[in-house]
C-alpha positions in Angstrom: -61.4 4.2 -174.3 -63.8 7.0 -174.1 -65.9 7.3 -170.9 -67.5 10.5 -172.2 -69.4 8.4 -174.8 -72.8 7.7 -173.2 -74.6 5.7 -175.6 -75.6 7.7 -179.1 -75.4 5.3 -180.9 -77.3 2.8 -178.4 -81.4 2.7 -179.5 -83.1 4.1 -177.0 -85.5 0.9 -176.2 -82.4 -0.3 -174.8 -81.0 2.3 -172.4 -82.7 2.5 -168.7 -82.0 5.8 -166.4 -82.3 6.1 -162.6 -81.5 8.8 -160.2 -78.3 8.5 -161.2 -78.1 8.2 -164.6 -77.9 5.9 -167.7 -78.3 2.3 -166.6 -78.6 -1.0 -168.8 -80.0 -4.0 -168.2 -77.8 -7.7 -167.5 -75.9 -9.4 -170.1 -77.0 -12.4 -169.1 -74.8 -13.8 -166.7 -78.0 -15.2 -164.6 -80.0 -16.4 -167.6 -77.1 -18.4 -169.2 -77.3 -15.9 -172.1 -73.6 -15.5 -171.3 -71.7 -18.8 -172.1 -69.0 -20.5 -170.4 -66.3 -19.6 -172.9 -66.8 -16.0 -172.5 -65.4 -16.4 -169.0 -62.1 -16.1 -168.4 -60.2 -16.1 -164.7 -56.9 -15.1 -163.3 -57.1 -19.2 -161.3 -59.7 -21.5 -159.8 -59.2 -23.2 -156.7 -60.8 -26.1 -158.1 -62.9 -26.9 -161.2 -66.0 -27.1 -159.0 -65.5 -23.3 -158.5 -64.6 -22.6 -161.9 -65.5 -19.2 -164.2 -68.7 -21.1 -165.3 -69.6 -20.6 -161.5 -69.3 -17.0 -161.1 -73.1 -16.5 -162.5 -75.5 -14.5 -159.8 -77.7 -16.4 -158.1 -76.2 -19.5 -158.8 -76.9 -22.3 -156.3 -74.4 -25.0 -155.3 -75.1 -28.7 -154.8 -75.6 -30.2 -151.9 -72.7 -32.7 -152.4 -69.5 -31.5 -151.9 -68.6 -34.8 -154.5 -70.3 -33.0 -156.8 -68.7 -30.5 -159.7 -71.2 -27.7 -159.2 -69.9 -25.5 -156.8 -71.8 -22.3 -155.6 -69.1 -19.7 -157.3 -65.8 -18.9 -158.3 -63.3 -19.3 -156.3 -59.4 -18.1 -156.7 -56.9 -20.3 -156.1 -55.5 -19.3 -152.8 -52.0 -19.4 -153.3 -51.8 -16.8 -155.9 -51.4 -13.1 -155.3 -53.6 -11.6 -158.0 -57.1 -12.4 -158.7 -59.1 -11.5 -161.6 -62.6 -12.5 -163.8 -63.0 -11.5 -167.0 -65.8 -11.4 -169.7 -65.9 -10.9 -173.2 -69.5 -9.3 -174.7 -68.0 -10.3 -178.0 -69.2 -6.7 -179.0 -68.7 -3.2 -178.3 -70.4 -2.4 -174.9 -71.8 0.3 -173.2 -70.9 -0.8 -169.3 -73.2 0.9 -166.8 -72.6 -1.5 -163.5 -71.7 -4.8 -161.9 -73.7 -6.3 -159.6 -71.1 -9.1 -156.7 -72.7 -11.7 -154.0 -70.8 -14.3 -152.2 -70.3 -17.6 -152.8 -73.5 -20.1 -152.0 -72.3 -22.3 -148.9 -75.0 -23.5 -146.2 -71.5 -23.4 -143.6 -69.0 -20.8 -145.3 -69.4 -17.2 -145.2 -66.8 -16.2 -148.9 -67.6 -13.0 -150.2 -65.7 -10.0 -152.2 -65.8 -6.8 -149.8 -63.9 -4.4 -152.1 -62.5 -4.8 -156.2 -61.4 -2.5 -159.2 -62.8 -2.5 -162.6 -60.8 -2.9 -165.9 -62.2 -2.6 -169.4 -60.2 -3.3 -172.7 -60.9 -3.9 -176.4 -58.2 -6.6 -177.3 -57.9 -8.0 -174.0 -54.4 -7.1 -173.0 -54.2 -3.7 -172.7 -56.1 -2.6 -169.6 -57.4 0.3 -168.2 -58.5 0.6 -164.5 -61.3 2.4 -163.7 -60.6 6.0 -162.8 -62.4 8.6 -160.9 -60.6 11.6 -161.8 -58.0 11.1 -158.8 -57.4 7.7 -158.7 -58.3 4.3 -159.6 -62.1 3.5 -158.4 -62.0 1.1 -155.2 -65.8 -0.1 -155.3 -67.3 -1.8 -152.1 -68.7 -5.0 -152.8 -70.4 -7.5 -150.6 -70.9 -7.7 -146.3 -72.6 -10.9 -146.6 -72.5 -14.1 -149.1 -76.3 -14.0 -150.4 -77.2 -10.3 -150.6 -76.8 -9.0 -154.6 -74.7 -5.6 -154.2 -74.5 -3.0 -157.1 -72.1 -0.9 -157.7 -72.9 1.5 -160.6 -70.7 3.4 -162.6 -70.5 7.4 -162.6 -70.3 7.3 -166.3 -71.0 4.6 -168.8 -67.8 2.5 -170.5 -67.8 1.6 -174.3 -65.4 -0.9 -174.3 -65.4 -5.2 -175.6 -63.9 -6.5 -172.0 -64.5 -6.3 -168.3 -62.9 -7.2 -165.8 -63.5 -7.2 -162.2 -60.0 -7.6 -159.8 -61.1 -8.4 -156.2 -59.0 -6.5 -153.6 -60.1 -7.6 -150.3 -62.3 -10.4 -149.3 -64.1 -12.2 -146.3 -62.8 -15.7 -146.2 -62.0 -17.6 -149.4 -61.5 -15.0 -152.8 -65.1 -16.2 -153.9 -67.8 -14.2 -156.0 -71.1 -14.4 -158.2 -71.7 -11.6 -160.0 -73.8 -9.8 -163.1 -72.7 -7.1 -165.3 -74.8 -4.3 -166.7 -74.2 -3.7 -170.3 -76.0 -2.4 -173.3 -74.5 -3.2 -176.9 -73.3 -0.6 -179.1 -74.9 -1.4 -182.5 -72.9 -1.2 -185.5 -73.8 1.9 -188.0 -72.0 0.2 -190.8 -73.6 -2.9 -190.3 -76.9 -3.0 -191.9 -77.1 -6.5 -190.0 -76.8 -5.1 -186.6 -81.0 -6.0 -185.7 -81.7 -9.2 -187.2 -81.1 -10.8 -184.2 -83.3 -8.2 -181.9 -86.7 -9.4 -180.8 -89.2 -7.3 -182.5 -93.1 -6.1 -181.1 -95.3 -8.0 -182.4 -98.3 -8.5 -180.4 -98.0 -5.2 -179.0 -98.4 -6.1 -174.9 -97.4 -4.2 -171.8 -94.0 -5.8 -171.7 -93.2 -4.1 -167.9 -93.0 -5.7 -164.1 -96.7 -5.0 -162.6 -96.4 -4.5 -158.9 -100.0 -5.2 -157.2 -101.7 -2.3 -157.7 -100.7 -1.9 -161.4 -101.6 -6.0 -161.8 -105.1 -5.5 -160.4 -105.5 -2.1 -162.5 -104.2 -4.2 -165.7 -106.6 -7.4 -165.0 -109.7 -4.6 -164.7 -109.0 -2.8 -167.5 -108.7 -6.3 -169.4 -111.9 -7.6 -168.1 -113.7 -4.3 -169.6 -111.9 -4.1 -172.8 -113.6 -7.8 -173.5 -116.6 -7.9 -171.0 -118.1 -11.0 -173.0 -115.5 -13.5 -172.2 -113.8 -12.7 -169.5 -114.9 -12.6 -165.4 -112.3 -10.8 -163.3 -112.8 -12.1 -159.5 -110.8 -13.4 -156.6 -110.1 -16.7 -154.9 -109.7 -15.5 -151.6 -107.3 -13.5 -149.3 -103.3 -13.7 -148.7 -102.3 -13.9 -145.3 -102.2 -10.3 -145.5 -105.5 -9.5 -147.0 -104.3 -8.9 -150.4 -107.2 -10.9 -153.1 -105.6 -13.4 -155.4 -106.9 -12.5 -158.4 -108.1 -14.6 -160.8 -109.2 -14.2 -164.8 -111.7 -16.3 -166.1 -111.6 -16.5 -170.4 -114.3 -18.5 -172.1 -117.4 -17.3 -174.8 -119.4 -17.5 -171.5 -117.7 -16.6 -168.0 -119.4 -17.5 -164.9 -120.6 -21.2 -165.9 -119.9 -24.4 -166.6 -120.8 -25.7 -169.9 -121.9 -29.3 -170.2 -119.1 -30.8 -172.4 -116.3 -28.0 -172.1 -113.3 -29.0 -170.3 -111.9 -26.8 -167.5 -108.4 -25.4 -167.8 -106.0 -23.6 -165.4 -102.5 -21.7 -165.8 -101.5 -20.4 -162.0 -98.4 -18.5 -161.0 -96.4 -17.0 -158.3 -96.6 -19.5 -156.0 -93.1 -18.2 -154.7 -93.0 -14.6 -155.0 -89.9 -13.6 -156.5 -90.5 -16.1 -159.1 -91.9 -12.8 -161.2 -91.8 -14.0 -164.9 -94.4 -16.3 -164.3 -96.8 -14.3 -163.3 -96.1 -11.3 -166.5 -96.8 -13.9 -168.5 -100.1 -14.6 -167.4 -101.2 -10.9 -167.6 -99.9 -10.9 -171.1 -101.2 -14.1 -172.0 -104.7 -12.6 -170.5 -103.9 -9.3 -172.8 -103.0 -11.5 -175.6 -106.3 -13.8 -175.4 -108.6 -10.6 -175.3 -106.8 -8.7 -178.0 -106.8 -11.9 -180.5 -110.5 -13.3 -179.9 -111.6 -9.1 -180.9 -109.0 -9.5 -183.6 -110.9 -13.0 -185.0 -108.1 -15.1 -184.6 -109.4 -18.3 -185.2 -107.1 -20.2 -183.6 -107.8 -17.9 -180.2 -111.3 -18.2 -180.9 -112.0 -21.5 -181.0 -109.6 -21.8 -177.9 -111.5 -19.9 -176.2 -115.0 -21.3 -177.4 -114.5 -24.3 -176.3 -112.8 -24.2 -173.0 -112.8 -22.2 -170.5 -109.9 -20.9 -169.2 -108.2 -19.5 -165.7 -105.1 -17.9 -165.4 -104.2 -16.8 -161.8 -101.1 -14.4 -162.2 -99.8 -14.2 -158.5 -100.8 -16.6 -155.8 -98.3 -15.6 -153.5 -99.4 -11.4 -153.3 -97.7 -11.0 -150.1 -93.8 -12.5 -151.2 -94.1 -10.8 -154.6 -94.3 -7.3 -152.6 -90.7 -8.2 -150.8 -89.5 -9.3 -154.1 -90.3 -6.1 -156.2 -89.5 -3.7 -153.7 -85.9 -4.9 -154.2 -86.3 -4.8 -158.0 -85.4 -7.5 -160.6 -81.9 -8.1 -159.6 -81.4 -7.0 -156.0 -83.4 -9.4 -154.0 -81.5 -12.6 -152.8 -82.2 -16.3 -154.1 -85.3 -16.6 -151.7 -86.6 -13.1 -150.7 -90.2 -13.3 -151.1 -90.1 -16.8 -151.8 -92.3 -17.8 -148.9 -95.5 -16.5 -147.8 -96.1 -14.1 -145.0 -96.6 -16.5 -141.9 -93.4 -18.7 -143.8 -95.2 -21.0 -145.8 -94.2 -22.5 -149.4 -97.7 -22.5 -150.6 -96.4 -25.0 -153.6 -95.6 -28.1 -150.5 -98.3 -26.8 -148.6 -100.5 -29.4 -149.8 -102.1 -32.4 -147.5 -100.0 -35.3 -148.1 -102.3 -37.9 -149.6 -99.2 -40.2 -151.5 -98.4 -42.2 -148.3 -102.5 -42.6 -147.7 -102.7 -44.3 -150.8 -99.5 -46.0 -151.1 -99.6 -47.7 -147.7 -103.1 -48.7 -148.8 -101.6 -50.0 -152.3 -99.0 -52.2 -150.2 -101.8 -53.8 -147.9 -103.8 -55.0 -151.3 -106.9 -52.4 -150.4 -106.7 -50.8 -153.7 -109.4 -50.8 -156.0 -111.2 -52.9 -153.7 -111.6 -51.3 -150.1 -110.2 -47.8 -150.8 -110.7 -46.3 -154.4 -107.5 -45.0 -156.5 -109.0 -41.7 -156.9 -110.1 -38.8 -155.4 -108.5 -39.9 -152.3 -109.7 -38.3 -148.8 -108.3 -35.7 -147.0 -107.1 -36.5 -143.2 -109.9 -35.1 -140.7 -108.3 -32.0 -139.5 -105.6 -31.0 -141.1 -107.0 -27.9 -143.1 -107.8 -26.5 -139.7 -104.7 -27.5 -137.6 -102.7 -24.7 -135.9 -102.3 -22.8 -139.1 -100.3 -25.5 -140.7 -101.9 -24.9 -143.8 -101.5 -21.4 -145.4 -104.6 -19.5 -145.9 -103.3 -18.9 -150.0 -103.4 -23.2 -150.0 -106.9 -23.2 -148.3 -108.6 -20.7 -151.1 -106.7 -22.9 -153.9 -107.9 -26.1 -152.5 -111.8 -24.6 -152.5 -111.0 -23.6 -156.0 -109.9 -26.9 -157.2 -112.5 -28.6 -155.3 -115.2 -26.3 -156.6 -114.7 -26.5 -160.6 -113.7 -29.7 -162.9 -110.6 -28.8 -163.9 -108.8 -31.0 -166.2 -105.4 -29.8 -166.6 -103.4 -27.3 -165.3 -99.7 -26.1 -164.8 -97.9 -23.6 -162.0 -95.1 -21.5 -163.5 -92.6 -21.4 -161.5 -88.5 -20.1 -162.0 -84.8 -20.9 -161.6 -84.4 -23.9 -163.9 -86.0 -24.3 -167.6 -87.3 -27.6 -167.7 -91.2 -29.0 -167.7 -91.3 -31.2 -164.2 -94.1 -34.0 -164.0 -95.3 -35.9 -161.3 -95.3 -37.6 -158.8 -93.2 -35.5 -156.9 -92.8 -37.4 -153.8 -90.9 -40.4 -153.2 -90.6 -42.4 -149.8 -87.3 -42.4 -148.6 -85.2 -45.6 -149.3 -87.8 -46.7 -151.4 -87.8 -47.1 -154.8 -89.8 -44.1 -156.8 -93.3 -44.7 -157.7 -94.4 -44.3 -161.2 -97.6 -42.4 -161.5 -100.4 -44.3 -163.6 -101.1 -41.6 -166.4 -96.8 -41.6 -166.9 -97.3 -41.4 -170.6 -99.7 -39.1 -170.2 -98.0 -36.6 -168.8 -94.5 -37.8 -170.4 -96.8 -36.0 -173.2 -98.0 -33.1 -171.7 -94.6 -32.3 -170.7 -93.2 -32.6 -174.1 -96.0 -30.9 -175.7 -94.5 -27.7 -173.9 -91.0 -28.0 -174.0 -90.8 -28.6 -177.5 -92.7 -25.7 -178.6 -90.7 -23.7 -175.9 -88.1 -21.8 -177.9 -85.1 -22.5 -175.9 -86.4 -25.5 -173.0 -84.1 -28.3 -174.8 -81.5 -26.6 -176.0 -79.7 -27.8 -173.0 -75.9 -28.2 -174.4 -74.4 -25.7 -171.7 -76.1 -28.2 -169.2 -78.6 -27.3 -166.5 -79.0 -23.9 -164.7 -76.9 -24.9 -161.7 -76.0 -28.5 -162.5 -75.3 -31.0 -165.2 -78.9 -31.2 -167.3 -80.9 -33.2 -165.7 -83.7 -33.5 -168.2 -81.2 -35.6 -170.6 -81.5 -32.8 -173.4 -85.6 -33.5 -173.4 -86.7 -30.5 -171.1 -88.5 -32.3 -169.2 -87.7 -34.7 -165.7 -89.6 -36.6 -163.1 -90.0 -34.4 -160.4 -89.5 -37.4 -158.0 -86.1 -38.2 -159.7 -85.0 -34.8 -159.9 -85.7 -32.7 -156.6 -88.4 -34.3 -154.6 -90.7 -32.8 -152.2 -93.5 -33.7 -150.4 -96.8 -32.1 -150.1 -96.8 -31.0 -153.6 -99.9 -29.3 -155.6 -99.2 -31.3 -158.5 -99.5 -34.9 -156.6 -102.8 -33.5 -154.5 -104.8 -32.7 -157.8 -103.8 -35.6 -159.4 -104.9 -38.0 -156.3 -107.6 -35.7 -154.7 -109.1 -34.4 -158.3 -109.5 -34.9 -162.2 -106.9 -32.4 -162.6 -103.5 -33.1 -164.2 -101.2 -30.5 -163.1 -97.2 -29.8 -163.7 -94.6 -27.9 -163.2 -93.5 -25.4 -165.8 -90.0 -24.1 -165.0 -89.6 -20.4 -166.9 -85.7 -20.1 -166.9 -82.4 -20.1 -164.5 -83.5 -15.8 -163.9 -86.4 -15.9 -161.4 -87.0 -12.1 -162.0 -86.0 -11.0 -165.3 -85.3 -7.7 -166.0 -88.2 -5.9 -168.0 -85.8 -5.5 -171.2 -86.1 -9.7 -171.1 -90.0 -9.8 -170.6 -90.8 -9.2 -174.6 -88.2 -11.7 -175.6 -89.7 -14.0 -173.3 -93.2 -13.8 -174.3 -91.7 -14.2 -177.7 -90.4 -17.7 -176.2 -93.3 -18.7 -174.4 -96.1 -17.8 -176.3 -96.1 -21.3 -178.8 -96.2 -23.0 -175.9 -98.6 -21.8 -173.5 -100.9 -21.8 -176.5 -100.0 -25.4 -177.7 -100.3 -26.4 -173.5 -103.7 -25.3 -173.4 -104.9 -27.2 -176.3 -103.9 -29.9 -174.8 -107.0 -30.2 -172.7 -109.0 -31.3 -175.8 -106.5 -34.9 -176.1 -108.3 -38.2 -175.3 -112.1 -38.9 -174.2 -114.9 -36.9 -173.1 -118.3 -37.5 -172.9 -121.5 -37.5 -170.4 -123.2 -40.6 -168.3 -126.6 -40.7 -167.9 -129.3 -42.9 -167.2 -131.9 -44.3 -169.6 -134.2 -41.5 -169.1 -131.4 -38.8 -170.2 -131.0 -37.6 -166.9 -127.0 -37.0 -166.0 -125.2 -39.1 -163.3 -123.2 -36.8 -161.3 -120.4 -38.5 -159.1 -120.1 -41.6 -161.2 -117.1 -43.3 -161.8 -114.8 -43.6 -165.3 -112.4 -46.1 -165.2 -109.9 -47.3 -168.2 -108.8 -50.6 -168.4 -104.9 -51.4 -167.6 -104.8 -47.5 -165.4 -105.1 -48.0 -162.6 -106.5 -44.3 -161.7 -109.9 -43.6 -162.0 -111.8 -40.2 -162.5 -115.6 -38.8 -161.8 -118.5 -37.1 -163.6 -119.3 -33.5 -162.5 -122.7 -32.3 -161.7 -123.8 -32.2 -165.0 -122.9 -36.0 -165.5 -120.0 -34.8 -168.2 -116.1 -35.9 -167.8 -112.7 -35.6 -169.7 -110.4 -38.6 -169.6 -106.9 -37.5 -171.2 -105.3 -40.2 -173.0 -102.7 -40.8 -175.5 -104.3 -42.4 -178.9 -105.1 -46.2 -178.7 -107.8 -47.9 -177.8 -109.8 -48.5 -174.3 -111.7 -50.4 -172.5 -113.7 -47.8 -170.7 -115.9 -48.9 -168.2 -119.1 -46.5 -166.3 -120.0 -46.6 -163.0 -122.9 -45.4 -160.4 -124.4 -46.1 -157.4 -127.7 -47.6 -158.1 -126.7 -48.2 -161.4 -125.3 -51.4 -163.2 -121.8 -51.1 -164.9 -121.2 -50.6 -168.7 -118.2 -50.8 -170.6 -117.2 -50.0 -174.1 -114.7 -49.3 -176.1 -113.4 -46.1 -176.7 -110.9 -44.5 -179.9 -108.6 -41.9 -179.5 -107.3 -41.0 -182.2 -104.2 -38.4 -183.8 -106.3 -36.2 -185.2 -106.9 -32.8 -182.7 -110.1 -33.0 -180.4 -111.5 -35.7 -178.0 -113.6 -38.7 -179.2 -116.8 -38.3 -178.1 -117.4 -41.5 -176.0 -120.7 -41.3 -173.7 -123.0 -43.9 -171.2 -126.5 -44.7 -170.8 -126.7 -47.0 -167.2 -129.3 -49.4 -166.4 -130.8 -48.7 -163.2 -129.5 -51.6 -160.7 -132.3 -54.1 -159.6 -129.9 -55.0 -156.4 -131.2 -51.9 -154.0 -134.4 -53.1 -155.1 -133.6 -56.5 -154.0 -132.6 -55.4 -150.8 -135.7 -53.5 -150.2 -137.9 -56.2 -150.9 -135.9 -58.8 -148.9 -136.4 -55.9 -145.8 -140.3 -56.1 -146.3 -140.7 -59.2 -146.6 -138.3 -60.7 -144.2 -141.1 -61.7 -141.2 -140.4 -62.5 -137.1 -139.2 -65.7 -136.1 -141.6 -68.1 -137.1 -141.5 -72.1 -136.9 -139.4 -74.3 -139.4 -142.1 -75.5 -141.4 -143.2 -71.9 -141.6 -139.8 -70.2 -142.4 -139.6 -72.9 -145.5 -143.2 -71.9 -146.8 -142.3 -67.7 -146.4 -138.5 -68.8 -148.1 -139.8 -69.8 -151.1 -142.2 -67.1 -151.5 -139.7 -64.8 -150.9 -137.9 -66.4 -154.0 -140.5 -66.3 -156.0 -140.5 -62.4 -155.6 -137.0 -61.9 -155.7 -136.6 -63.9 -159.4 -139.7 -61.7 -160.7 -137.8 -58.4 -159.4 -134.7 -59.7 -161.2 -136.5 -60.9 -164.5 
């Protein structure tokens, strides 16, 4: 092996330096890049702590039944311990990065190990540092990510990592630094490289460079974009928001309102870089004349909020993209998850549902928030407050939060009542659809056959799952808009590496892009229209309801709504205070777009009834005088109605 070769034949886009020297990004062992079979182990204690286990980060169930385990773990009885992986190519090994085994009662951990590399896999060369093999200190506690970088880089095929003293159990979760020596022979050697195609900035923004970025985005195209914020972390930082439409800063009757938010939990970082390129993207393209982009951006108008959480995301980057723990920055400031922050407004309307007050007494829609609780004892996180106003303020119609650590497309509800059996939300094959429509144009999202990121698949090779079926949680933003607003929101889980390193950020844009575009579009699916009465005037607040869904919507202030639906036809019915109900049938269709499907109402002649009856109605008189005034009364009443 020669440790003197430091990479000349590596190309340079590859090869990273620090203070203290080369350093290349992770082979993958977090992201699943690396598969099982290029694991190999000296023993396993069990299969649940097998080599497929020894990925960083990797999270254990919760039932010790299960056979996903939260690292590897040596079989105790054996005197020599040793993992091994096979890049399948020359490498150029810069590091290794150890944590301890993922246990909510045990405290495992590596605290010291050598490093072997080889290029056939049985001859073997221990590190060295000029006087004698190279003892590296690992981990002091099971969750902290510890990296141990090498003085000089290692070309080799194989590493191998040989634990020497441990805390515990001989358990470990590890990455491995590693850039691949391209073959000069092989005029193959880049097909398989991702390429720049859109030209973006492909790097990790910290806040200042993410507000500096957003600016100089909103000046490059001042015509469609508005760059403004939402309100103020917990400590002061804005959430920034960018607005994209042919005319920021208001609503246009008949254009659908569409949201992408991100960074909810702030080490989930990949979410929000896609959202700045996306914005980058978006700006670049509608100069550019794509018409794809441009009519996109025509005809709806679009938010992307790249960080909601400013505050965790600070935590997160300061330790950098592979050094911060599973949850470091996860939370906000004051320790909230701003994602099951939300008022709880399932078990309102469900306990309503079971006593038979739905439609009837309480409506199925746009359900009301407890008095109180957005002001009680800071229960509510100052980050949910500004998104609730948000929501409240503009008529969204679908939206999704990127979040990390699995790769799947989660759909709601997300709640479900303990010991009870899970509720299926109304719009299911709606947003069976939605779902799909992402994680099929998702390059990688169902190409699930190494299973899930920390268990078996649960999506059933489709990419997408119930949330309520899969991990539920209460409080969720994606039950509140759908029950509190017109707004379908999901889930989007990016991939099993909540902070990528920047080398991955191109590769997955390249992934992403199909579908965040294809997403978007499909805010246009089902009926729109606008209700109105017969003068032409819009009904603001009125009510659309479709026949056989039990979940109804209402008109903004301009008297125009969007009703996603799957083609088929309705029976679509209008409704207004004051006004008399019409219903009509509506066609949605496969072609792309929303029928067009609008409502003139009748004004109602019951308020007038009412009124009259109140004028008329005299004191107490005598019989024969009550009998006289009751059929004039009728008389009126029959000429109001005719």
């Amino acid at each position: 092996l020669d440790y003197r070769l430091c990479g000349k034949l590596l190309n340079d886009k590859h090869s990273l330096t620090t203070e203290n020297g080369p350093f290349c990004p992770p082979l993958g062992m977090e992201s699943h890049r690396i598969e099982n079979d290029q694991l190999l182990t000296s023993s396993v204690y069990q299969h649940r702590y097998g080599s497929h286990r020894a990925r960083l980060n990797i999270q254990a169930s919760g039932d010790e039944d299960d056979m996903n385990g939260g690292s590897w773990c040596a079989n105790p009885e054996e005197k020599v311990h040793w993992i091994e992986l096979d890049a399948r190519t020359l490498t150029e090994f810069t590091g290794v990065i150890t944590q301890g085994r993922d246990d909510p009662l045990e405290s495992d951990y590596v605290s010291s190990y050598y490093v072997a590399f080889s290029n056939d896999s049985r001859e073997w060369t221990v590190l060295h540092d000029g006087y004698a093999e190279w003892l590296f200190f690992g981990n002091s506690d099971k969750n902290t990510p510890v990296l141990s970088q090498f003085m000089e880089p290692v070309v080799a095929r194989y590493i191998r990592i040989l634990p020497q003293s441990w805390n515990g159990t001989m358990c470990m979760r590890m990455e491995v630094l590693g850039c691949p020596v391209p073959d000069p022979l092989s005029q193959y050697h880049s097909r398989n490289e991702v390429t720049h195609r859109d030209d973006l900035d492909y790097t990790h923004h910290n806040y200042l460079d993410m507000e500096k970025l957003m600016k100089s985005i909103s000046d490059e195209c001042p015509n469609i974009t508005r760059f403004y914020s939402l309100g103020k972390s917990f400590k002061g930082l804005e959430i920034y928001a960018m607005e994209i439409t042919d005319n920021p800063g208001m609503h246009e009757t008949g254009e659908p309102e569409f949201r992408y938010t991100a960074g909810y939990h702030g080490n989930e970082a990949l979410g929000r870089e896609l959202l700045l390129m996306l914005m980058q993207y978006l700006c670049r393209e509608y100069k550019d004349g794509n018409p794809r982009v441009r009519h996109l951006v025509d005809e709806t108008r679009i938010y992307l909020v790249p960080s909601v959480n400013p505050d965790g995301h600070m935590k997160a980057f300061e330790k950098g993209s592979e050094l911060g723990s599973w949850t470091l920055g996860h939370w906000t400031e004051d320790g909230h998850d701003i994602f099951q922050n939300f008022p709880d407004l399932n078990n309102i309307l469900w306990d309503a549902e079971d006593k038979g007050m739905v439609p009837k007494l309480i409506s199925n829609h746009h359900v009301p928030i407890p008095e109180g609780i957005l002001s009680s004892n800071g229960s509510v996180a100052v980050e949910t407050l500004a998104l609730i106003s948000w929501m409240e303020s503009h008529p969204f119609v679908l939206g999704a939060n990127l979040q990390g650590g699995e790769r799947l497309v989660a759909y709601p509800f997300d709640m479900r009542e303990p010991e009870e059996e899970i509720r299926v939300i109304e719009d299911q094959s709606m947003f069976r659809w939605l779902a799909i429509s992402y994680a099929s144009t998702h390059h990688t999202m169902t190409q699930t056959y190494q299973g899930g990121c920390h268990t078996d698949d649960p999506t059933g090779g489709m990419g997408i799952v119930n949330r309520a079926k899969w991990k539920p949680i209460p409080g969720s933003m994606n039950d509140f808009s759908y029950l509190r607003t017109n707004c379908f929101e999901l889930s989007i889980f990016l991939g099993c590496d909540k902070f990528p390193h920047q080398s991955e950020l191109l590769r997955e844009w390249e992934h992403n892009k199909e579908a965040l575009l294809t997403f978007m579009a499909q805010v246009h699916r089902g009926i729109k229209g606008v209700v109105r009465d017969k003068e032409g005037n819009p009904i603001s607040n009125a009510t659309v309801s479709v026949e056989g869904v039990n979940h109804d919507i209402r008109t903004g202030e301009s008297g125009d709504y969007w009703r996603l639906l799957n083609p088929g036809e309705y029976r679509v019915t209008a409704r207004a205070e004051g006004y008399s109900p019409f219903t009509r049938l509506c066609v949605v269709g496969f072609d792309p777009g929303a029928t067009l499907c609008n409502f003139d109402l009748n004004k109602s002649n019951w308020d007038r009834i009412k009124q009259i009856m109140i004028c008329i109605t005299p004191p107490k008189r005598s019989r024969k005088e009550r009998r006289r005034n009751f059929y004039s009364r009728s008389s009126i009443v029959a000429a109001a109605m005719s």
